[in-house]
N, C-alpha and C positions, 0 to 999 in steps of 0.2 A: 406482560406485553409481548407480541411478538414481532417479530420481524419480518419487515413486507420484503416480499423479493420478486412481486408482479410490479415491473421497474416501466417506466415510459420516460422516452426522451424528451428535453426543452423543444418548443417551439421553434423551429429554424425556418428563418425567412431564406427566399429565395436565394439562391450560393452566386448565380451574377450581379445582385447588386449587392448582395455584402461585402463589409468592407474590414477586411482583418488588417489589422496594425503591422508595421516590418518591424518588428522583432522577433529576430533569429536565434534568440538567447532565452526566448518566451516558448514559442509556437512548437508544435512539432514540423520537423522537415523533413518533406519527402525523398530528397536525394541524401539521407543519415541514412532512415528508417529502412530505404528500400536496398541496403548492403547484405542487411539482416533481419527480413519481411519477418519470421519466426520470431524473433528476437523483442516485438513490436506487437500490443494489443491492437492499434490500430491500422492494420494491415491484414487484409485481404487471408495470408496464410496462418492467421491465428484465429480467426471465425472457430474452426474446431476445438481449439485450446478454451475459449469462452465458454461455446456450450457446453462443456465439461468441465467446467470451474462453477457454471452459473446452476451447474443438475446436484454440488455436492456442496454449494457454500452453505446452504441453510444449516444444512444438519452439522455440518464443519464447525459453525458458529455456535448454535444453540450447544452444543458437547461441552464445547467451552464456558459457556457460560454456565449451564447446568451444574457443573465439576465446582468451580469457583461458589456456584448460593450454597454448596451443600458445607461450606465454612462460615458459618455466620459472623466469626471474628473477623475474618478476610472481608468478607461484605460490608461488614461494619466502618471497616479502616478505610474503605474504598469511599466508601459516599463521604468519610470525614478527609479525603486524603489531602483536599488545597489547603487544609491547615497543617497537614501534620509536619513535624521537625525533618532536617535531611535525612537524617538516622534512622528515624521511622518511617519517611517512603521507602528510603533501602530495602527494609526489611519485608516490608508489601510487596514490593520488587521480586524480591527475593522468593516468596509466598506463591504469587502471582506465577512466578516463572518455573515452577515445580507443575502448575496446577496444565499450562502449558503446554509443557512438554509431555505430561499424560493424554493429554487431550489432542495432541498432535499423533502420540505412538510412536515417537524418537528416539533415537539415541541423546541427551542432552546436552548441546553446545559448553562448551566451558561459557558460565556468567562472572562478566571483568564490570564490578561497578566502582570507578574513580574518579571520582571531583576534581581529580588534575586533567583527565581526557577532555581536551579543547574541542573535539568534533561532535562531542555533545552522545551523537550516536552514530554505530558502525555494526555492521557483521563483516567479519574476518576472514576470508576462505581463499584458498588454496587449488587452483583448479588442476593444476598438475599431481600435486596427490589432497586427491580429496579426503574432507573429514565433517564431523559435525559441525568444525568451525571455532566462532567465538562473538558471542555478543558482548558490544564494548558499549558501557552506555555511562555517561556521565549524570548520579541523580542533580546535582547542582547546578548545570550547565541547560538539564532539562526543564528546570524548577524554576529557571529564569524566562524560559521560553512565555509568549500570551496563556496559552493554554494548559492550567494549571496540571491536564490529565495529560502532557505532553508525557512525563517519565512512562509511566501506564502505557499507554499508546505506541512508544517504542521500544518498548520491553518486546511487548506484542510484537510487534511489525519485525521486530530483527529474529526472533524466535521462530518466527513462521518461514524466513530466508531457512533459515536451518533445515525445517523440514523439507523446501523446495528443492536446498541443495543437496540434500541425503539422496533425494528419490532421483535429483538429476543424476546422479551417478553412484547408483546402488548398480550392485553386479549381482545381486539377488532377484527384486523382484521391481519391475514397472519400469526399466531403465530405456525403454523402444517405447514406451507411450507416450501418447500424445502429450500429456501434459509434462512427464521425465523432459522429452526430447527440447518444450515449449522452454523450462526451467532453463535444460543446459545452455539454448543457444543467450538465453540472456542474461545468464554470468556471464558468458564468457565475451558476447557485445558490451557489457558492463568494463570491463577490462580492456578488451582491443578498440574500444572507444573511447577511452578515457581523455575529458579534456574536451572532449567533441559534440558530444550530447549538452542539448537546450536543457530547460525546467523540464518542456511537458514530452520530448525525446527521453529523460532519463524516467519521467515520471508513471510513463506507460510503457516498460518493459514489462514486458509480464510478471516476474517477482516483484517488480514493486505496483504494479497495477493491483495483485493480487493480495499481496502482505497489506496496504495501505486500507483496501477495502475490509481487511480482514480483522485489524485493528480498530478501525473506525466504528465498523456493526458491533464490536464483543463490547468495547468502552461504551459506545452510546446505550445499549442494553444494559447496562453493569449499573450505568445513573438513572437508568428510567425517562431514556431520551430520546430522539431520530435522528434530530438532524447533526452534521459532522462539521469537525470545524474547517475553515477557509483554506486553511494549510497543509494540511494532510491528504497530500496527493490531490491529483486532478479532479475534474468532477468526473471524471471517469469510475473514481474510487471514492465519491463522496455520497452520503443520505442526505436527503431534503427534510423538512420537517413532517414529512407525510411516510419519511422510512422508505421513502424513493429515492433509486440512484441518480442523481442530479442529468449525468449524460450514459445512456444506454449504448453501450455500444453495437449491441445485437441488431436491435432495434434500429441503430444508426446505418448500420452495414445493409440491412435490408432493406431499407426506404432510401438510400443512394445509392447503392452502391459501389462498386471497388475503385470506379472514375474517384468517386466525390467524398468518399468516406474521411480522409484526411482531411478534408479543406472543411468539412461538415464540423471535424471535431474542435477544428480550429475554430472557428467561428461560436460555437458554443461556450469555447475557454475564453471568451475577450472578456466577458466578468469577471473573472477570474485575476486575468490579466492586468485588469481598471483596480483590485483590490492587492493583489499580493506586488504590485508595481507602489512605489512612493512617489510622490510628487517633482522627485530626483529622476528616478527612474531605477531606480538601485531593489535589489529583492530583499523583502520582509522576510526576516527567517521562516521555514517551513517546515 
């Protein structure tokens, strides 16, 4: 199977009679996002960051997946993995995050897996003196989570941070490009906004717009699947069952806009919104 990456965006009706819900705890905000426009897939100064995420995800993706069938043991473990013991995802885990970091071309993050880590999942970095970092993931914590490929999926997703934050402040090579400079400004909004950022304000910082989607395509591929689940990142970063990205944002930007492009995404997210909100109004883990 491969993976579609000729992506089209949802239907959006008209942006004056739409009607997006006031949650500021939900939605992205524009007077957050526009402190640190770079920092933000859905802003105007990261258009260039996109089309050069969206020229190399393919190949990005399929390496990784390639790397991982050429283990049949590992593949094997993968399509068995909602049953396996904690012990045994560990160890997939562990598999998994080898195969990774080749495929990424890394230096490799210290891997911290502990059933006592209550935040379930972290990547660890230091932007004052930079390093590979550390992927902190709890399999237990993950293994609780709906989505039984959650561990998998953030193995992923924090691994990829690594690579993001290598290349944002490598003093070697790619540290002035587009996509270095796109990475550093959002650590470091990650950090001088702490506390302050929404769901979909933290959820479309560029590392995590990009790690989520990057997670999403390798796992959905690995079970012989498209579509991604609910929780894992926006539909900014999510496949449809057609192996379309649920919201384009290329596509979004150039059929609105820089005026409307925010309020467009907004409005796309209200599913989103109706599903990862409870009837409390409280967030569903993610």
């Amino acid at each position: 199977m491969k993976l579609i990456i000729i992506l089209v965006a949802l239907n959006l009706p008209t942006l004056v009679h739409a009607q997006i819900p006031n949650d500021p705890s939900f939605f992205a905000n524009a007077q957050i996002q526009s402190t640190v426009p770079e920092a933000f897939a859905v802003q105007e100064k990261s258009i260039p960051f996109l089309k050069l995420q969206r020229a190399r995800f393919q190949s990005d993706v399929l390496r990784l997946v390639n790397s991982i069938r050429t283990d049949k043991n590992l593949i094997l473990a993968i399509t068995r993995f909602p049953n396996l013991s904690l012990e045994q995802k560990a160890e997939v885990m562990r598999q998994t995050f080898t195969h990774v970091t080749k495929s990424l071309g890394i230096m490799p993050p210290l891997l911290v897996l502990d059933n006592n880590f209550k935040n379930a999942t972290y990547f660890d970095f230091d932007l004052k003196n930079p390093s590979p970092g550390r992927v902190i993931l709890s399999p237990k914590e993950l293994a609780a989570m709906p989505n039984p490929y959650s561990p998998l999926l953030y193995l992923i997703h924090e691994t990829k941070h690594s690579a993001q934050f290598q290349l944002a402040f490598s003093k070697q090579t790619g540290s002035s490009s587009i996509l270095a400079k796109s990475y550093r400004a959002a650590f470091t909004a990650q950090k001088d906004l702490q506390g302050k950022l929404s769901f979909s304000d933290f959820l479309t910082l560029v590392s995590e717009y990009d790690a989520f989607q990057y997670g999403n395509a390798v796992v959905a591929l690995l079970k012989g699947e498209k579509a991604s689940d609910e929780r894992m990142g926006t539909y900014a970063s999510q496949f449809d069952q057609h192996g379309r990205l649920k919201i384009d944002l290329i596509q979004l930007f150039e059929t609105h806009g820089a005026a409307n492009f925010l309020s467009a995404f907004n409005l796309l997210e209200v599913p989103q919104w109706k599903i990862i909100r409870n009837p409390n109004g409280n967030n569903r883990r993610f």
